[in-house]
Structures are given as C-alpha cells and as structure tokens.
C-alpha positions in Angstrom: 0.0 0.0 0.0 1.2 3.9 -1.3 2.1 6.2 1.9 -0.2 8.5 2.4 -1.0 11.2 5.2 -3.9 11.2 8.1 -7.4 12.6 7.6 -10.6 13.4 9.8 -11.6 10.3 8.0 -8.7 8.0 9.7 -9.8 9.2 13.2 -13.5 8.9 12.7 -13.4 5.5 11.6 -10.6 4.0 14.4 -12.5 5.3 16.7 -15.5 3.9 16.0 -13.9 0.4 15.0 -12.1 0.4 18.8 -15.4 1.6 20.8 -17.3 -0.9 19.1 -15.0 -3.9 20.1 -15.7 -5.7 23.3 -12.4 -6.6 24.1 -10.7 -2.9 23.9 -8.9 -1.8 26.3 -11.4 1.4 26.4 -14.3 -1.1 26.8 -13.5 -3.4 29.3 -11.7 -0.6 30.9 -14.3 2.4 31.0 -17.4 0.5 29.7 -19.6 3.5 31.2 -17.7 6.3 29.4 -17.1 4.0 25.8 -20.6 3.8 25.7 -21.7 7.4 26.4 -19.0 8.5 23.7 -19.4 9.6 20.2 -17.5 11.2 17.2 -18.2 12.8 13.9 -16.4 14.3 11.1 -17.0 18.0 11.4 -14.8 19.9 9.1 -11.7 18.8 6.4 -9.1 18.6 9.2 -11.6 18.5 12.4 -13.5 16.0 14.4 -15.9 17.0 17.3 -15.5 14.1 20.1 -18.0 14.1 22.4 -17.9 12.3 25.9 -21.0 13.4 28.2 -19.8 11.0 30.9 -17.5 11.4 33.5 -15.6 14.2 32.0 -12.3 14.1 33.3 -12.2 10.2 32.7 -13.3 10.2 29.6 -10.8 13.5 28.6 -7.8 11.3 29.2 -8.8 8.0 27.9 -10.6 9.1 24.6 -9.3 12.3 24.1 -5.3 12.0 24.9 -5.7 9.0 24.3 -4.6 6.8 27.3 -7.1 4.0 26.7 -5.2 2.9 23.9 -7.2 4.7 21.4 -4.6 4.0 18.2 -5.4 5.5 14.7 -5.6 2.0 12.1 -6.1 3.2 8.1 -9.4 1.8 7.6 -8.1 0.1 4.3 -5.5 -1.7 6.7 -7.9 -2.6 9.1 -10.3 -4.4 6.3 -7.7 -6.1 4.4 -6.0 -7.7 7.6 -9.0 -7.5 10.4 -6.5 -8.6 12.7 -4.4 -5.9 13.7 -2.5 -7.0 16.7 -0.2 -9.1 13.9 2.5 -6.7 14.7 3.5 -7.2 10.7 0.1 -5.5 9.7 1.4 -2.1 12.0 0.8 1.1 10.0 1.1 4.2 12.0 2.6 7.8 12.0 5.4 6.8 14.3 9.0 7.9 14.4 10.0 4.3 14.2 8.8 1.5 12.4 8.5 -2.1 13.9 10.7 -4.4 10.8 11.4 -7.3 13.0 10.2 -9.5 16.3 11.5 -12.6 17.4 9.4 -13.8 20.7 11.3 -13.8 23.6 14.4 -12.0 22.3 13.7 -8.7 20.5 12.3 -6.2 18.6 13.9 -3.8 15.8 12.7 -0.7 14.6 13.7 1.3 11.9 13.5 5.3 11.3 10.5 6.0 9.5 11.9 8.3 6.9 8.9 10.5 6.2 8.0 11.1 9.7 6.3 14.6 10.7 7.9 15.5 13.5 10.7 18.3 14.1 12.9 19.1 17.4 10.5 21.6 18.6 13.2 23.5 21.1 17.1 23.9 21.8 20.2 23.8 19.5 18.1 21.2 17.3 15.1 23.6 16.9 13.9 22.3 13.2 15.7 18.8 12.9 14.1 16.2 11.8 13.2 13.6 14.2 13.7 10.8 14.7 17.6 11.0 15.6 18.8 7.8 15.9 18.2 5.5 12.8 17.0 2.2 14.8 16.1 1.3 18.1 16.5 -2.3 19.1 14.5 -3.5 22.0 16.0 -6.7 24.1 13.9 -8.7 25.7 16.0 -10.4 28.6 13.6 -12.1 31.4 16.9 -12.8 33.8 17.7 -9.5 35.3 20.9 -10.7 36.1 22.2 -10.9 32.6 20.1 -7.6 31.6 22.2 -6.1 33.9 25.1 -7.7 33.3 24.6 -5.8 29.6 24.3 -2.9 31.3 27.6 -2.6 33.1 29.2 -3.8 29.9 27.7 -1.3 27.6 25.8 -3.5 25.4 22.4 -1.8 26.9 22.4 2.1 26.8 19.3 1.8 28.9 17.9 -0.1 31.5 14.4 0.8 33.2 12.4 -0.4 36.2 15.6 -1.9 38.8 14.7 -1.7 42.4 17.0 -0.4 44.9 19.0 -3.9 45.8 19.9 -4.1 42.1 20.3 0.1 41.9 23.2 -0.7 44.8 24.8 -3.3 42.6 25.4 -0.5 39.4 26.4 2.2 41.5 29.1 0.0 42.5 29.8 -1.7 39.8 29.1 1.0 36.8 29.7 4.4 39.1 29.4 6.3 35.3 25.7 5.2 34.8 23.2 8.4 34.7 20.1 7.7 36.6 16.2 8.9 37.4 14.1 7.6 40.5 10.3 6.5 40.4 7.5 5.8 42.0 4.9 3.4 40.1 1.1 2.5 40.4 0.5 0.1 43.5 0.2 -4.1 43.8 -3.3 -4.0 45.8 -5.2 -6.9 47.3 -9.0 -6.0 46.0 -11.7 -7.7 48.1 -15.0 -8.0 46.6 -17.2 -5.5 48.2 -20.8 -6.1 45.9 -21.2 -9.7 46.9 -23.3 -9.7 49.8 -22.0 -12.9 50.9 -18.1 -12.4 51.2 -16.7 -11.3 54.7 -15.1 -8.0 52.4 -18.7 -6.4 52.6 -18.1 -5.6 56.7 -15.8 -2.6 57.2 -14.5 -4.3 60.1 -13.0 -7.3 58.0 -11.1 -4.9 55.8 -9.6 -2.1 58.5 -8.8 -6.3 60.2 -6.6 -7.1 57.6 -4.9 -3.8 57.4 -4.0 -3.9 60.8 -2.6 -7.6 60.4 -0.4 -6.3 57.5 3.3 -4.9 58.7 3.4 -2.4 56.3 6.9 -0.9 58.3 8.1 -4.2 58.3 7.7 -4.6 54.8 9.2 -1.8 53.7 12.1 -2.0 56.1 13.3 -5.2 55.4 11.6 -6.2 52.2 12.5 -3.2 50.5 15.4 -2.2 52.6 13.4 1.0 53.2 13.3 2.3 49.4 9.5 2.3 49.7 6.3 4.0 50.3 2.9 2.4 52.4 0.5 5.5 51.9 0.5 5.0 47.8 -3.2 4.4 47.4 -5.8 5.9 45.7 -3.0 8.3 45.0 0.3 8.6 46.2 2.9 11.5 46.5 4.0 12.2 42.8 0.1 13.5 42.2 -1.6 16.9 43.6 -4.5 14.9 45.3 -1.8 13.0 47.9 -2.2 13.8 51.3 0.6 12.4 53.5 0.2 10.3 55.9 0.8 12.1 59.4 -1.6 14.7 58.1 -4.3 12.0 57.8 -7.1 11.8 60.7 -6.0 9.7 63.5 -8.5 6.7 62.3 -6.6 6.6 59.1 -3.0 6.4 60.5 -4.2 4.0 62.8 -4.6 1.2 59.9 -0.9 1.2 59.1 0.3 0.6 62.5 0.5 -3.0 62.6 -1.6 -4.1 65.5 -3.0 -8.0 65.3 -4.3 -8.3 68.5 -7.1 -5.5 67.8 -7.2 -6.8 64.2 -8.3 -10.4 66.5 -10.9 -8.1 67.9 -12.3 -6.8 65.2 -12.7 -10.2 63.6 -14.8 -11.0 66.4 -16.8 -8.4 66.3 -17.7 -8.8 62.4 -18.6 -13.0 63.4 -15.2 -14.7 62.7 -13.6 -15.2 65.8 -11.5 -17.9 64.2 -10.6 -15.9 61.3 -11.4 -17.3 58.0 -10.4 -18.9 55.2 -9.9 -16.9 51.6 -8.9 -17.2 47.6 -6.9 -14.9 46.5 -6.0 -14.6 42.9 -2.4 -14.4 42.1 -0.7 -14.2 38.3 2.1 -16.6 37.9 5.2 -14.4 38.3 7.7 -15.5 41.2 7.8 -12.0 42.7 4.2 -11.4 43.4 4.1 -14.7 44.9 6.8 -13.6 47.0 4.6 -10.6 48.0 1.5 -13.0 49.3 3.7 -14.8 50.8 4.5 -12.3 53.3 0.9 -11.2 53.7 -0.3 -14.7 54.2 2.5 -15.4 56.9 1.3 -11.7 58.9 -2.8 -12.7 58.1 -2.3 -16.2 59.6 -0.9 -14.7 62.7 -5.0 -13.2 63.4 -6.4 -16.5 62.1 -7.1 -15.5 58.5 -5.7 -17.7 55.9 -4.8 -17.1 52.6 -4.8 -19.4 50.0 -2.8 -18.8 46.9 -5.1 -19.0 43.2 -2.2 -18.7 40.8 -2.9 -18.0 37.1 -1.0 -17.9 34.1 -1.3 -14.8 32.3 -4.1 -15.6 30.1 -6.3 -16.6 32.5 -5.5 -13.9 35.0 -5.9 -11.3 32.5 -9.9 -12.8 31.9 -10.0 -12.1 35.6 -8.0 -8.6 36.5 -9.0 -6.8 33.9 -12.6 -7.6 31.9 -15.2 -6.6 34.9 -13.0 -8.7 37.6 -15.0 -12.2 37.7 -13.3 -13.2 40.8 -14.2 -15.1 43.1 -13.0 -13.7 46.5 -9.5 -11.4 46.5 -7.2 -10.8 43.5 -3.6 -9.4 43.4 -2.9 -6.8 40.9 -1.4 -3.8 39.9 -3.4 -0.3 39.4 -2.1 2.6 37.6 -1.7 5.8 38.7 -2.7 9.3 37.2 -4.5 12.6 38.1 -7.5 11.5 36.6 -7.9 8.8 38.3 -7.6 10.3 41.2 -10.0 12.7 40.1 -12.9 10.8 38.7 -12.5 8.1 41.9 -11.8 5.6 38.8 -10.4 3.3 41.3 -13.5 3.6 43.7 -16.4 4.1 41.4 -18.6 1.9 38.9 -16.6 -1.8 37.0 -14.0 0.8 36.1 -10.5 -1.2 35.0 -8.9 0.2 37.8 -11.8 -0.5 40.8 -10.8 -4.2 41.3 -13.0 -4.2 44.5 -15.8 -3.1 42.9 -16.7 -0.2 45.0 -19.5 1.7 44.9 -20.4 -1.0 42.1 -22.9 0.5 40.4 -22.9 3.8 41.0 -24.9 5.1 44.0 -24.1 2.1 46.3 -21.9 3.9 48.4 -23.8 7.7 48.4 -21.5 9.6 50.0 -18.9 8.5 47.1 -21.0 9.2 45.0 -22.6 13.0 46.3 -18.6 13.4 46.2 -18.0 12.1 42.2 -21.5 14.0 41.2 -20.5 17.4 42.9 -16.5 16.7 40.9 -18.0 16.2 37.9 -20.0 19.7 37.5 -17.0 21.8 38.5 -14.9 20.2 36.2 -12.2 22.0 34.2 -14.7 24.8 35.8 -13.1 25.0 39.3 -10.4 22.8 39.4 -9.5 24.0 43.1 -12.8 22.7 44.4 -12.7 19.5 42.4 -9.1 18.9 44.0 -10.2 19.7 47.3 -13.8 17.1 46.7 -10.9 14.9 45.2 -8.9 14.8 48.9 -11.9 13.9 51.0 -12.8 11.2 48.6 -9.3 9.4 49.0 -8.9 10.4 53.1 -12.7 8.3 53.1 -11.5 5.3 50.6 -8.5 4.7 53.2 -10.6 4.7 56.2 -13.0 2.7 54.5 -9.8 0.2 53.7 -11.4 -1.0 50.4 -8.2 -2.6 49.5 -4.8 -3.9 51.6 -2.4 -2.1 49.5 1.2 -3.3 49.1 4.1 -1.4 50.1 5.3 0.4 46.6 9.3 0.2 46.2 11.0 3.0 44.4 12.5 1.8 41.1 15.5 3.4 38.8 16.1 3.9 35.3 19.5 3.8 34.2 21.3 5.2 31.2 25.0 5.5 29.8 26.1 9.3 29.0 26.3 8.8 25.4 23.1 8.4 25.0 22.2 11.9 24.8 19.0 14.4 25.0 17.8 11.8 28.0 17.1 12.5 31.2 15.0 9.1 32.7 11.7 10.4 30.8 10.6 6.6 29.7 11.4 5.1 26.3 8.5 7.1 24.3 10.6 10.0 24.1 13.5 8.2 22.5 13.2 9.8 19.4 15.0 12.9 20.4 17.8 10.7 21.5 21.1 9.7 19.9 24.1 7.6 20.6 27.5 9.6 21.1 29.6 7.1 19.2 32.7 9.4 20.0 31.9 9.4 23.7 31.0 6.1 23.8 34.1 5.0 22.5 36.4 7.0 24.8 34.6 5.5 27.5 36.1 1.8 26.6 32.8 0.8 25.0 
C-alpha cells in the first residue's frame, strides 16, 4: 500500500472500530464512558468528540488517548482485520516495527517520512527521529540484563529496584540515573457480593491492621519504599501524607494483630477465615503474598494462593473482575484517576474491588464524584479539594490492603544523549555519542 498522510476520516473510523469492540482496552476498561461517547467528522481537518460522561475520565482516555485509542487506516484494518499481527502495523510513528522474534527482541527502523521536528534547543527544526533504529532486548533474567548494562551492550535499563540500583552504583559508578514511584500491587476484596466477609468494614480495617506495612518496607524493600501509595500517592496533587491523615486513618498502618483479633470478632469470625486470592504466575508477586499470608495467619485469616497464568488472570483482573473472593494486581496511577475516583467508582479497570459497584451504592462516594463532575475543568480547586476527601474516606474505608510500593531506577549510559529518565516514548529525540562512547572503553 502507497504512503499517504492522516485525515478526519482515519480518526472517525478507528474510533468507531475500537469503541465498538468488546475486548478494547477502552471497553473493558471504562465501559460506562465508551458507551456514552461519540464522534463525527465536522470539518476537512476537524473532528468533534463528544464524551457526556465522567468528563475528566473520559478526557484522558478518549481524548489524549490513554485508553489505547490507536489510529488504524481503515483500508489496513479491512484487508487484515487482525491488527494485533505486529507485521500489519501502520502508523505515524517515528519508528517502524521491521522485526520480532518472541522472547528476544524487537527492531525498529526510522521512519523516513516522519512529521515531526525538534521543537526546542540547538536542534530547533531537525528532523526527528535522531537515531536511525532502536532495538528493543527482551532479557527475562535480570541478572544478565544487567550484566549488559555494566558492559555497555544496553544504553538503557528501566524499572531496577534499589538492591539491584546498589549493585550498578558499585559496579558502573558512570551510569546516569532517574528515580520512580509506580502504580501500586493491591489486594481488592469483593465489596458487591453480599455474601463475602469484604462487605463488613471491620474485615477490611482487620486485615490492614494484620499487615506490617513498616516491616515490609524496612526489610523487604530495605526501606526504598512508600505504604500510603493508594488511591493516590505522592508524585500527584490529590496526595495527602500520611501524618496529616485523621487519626482513624494512620491508625490502619500501625500493625496491630491483636485488635485486628478483635475486630474479627466483632464482624462474626472469631477464628478468622479462610480466603482465595488470585495471584498471576510471576515468582515475585508470589513472594509478595507470601509475606501477607504469613502476617494474616498470625489473626487467624488464611490465605490461599489461586495462581494463574497470564491468560487466564488477565480474563480475571481486567474484563469486569470475575473473581471469586480477593485478586492481586497492579493499578495505575494518574491525576484523573484520582480525580474521577476511577479506582472507587462503577466496574471501572482500575476498581478491582468493585466499589460503589454500580454507581450510588456507596452515596457519600458518590454526592462526592457528582458534585466533581459539575465543577470540572470549571473549578479545578474545588474539584481537588472534593478529590482529597474522597481518597482520606476510601483509606478509612480500607477497600483494599495495599502493598508497600518500592522506588525503582532507570539507568542510562552518558552517550546516549538528549535523556534524562523520561521513559522510552521519548527516544526519538535521543542519539548515541559514538565518539563518547568509544572514549569511555565501549
């Protein structure tokens, strides 16, 4: 197929084929807002998207795009139907995918009629994309990804935690690096099923206090972590730390089994229970729950381990969470979120617990979202402030055991210049100082 540029058309039409399929990310993941959304072709180089529910939400995953909302030429899309072939890819990219080989790597190539120019600096006007491939390694033992590291056959390395981060300032003192924060591993509890112990406030605030969040963190994560990291955490304007929480908030992170006993008691389990918790089949997050079922057993709550492989815990932690009981996962973590109370609110992707599921179970949530949504982008003060109380009442209402969340590093070489830690999507206004490199000893 000739190259050709992007039209009204192109957008119209992949947005339309994505909200129409049930298994899109935007579907399973906002099914409220996916539903509510439309778009029409409203001028030669103009489309008017219009998303009357949940405004924030819908903003950033239709409008910016977050859910995933990718532009496929409709000609593409109906000569191939299957797009996730990666050899059917067609976009407006900087790079273009020319190789995979599972389990070892990808290669991209510079896509040499890309749009884009440097927009700022001594590069004002270039055309981007700098380097002329990129080739992604896919290396499952971390030991030998690092190991290519120190030896310079990586430039970069993302998402090392601190024990590892120790090991290359040692061993590669030259190596540039940035520190994160990520989205929290959660135990969700299934709060809309009458018959689960979850429903009782008591059960959940219980098995906060039997976790040892300190002790976690201290000796887990040899202290590069953070315990207060959900609904929000500290890298977004809604956080409220800790010590500045009320007294009945602060009070579930002090480990304290003995009135976590009582509480289980006074709910109607004074023997504690037994649970399923689903788990996907990757050693470290088995690791996790093992920790939290050693602490739960300790008040008399045992937790049994449901591990998956990925395709089957996919069906379960994403599309509507059809668990059973409790599920391990990882949430993401963004302003809107935080916002729109995506992770307390509706069978929104990132509510695994199924708060306030549907809408209106929980009023004072939802007084809270309704009274948000009608200042928004109107008075953005007010919604933050609305946004606050919501997350100071989803803590004290414990609707999840969060896990500890461990600080993790990106690391880069010097000669790969123009980067400063900002993730891999910005790797087009990168390049490789050969020069530098080379004087180095690589």
């Amino acid at each position: 197929m000739a190259s050709r540029g992007v039209t009204a058309d192109d957008v119209v039409s992949s947005f339309n084929r994505i909200i129409r399929a049930p298994a899109a990310w935007i579907t399973t993941g906002q099914p409220q807002v996916s539903k509510s959304a439309t778009i029409e072709k409203t001028g030669p180089w103009e489309v008017t998207l219009r998303t009357p529910v949940e405004l924030m939400t819908a903003f950033v995953w239709l409008a910016q795009g977050a859910g995933f909302a990718r532009l496929y030429p409709p000609e593409v899309a109906a000569r191939y139907g299957d797009m996730a072939d990666w050899r059917n890819a067609v976009g407006t990219g900087p790079y273009m995918l020319v190789d995979y080989v599972p389990g070892s790597q990808l290669l991209y190539k510079k896509n040499p009629i890309y749009w884009g120019k440097d927009p700022i600096g001594p590069g004002k006007g270039n055309q981007l994309p700098y380097a002329d491939s990129l080739r992604e390694l896919i290396i499952p033992d971390l030991s030998t990804a690092y190991a290519a590291l120190r030896t310079g056959k990586l430039d970069l390395q993302m998402g090392a935690e601190k024990v590892d981060a120790q090991s290359l300032w040692k061993t590669a003192p030259r190596l540039e690096y940035q520190k994160y924060l990520a989205g929290p591993n959660l135990i969700a509890m299934r709060q809309d099923k009458a018959d689960k112990p979850f429903k009782d406030i008591r059960v959940r605030q219980a098995l906060m206090l039997a976790t040892d969040f300190q002790t976690i963190k201290r000796d887990y994560y040899g202290g590069d972590a953070e315990i207060d990291v959900w609904p929000t955490n500290k890298n977004l304007v809604l956080y409220v730390s800790l010590d500045k929480m009320p007294a009945a908030v602060q009070e579930l992170y002090k480990y304290n089994p003995d009135k976590a006993k009582q509480l289980l008691k006074e709910a109607g389990y004074p023997s504690g229970f037994k649970t399923l918790i689903v788990v996907q089949s990757v050693a470290q997050r088995i690791d996790e729950l093992s920790i939290i079922k050693d602490q739960w057993a300790k008040v008399g709550v045992e937790l049994v381990l449901d591990i998956k492989d990925p395709g089957t815990y996919s069906r379960l932690a994403i599309a509507g969470h059809p668990y059973e009981e409790m599920l391990y996962r990882n949430v993401g973590m963004a302003i809107a979120q935080s916002l729109m109370q995506a992770s307390t609110r509706n069978p929104a992707i990132w509510n695994p617990s199924h708060v306030n599921d549907p809408a209106g179970s929980i009023p004072y949530l939802e007084d809270l979202f309704q009274q948000q949504d009608k200042l928004m982008f109107a008075d953005m003060d007010k919604v933050i402030e609305l946004g606050k109380e919501a997350n100071r009442f989803a803590m004290e209402q414990a609707f999840v055991v969060p896990f500890p969340t461990p600080y993790t590093y990106a690391f880069w070489w010097p000669w790969l210049k123009n980067y400063y830690g900002q993730g891999t999507g910005f790797l087009r206004y990168s390049w490789v100082d050969q020069d530098l490199k080379k004087s180095m000893g690589y």
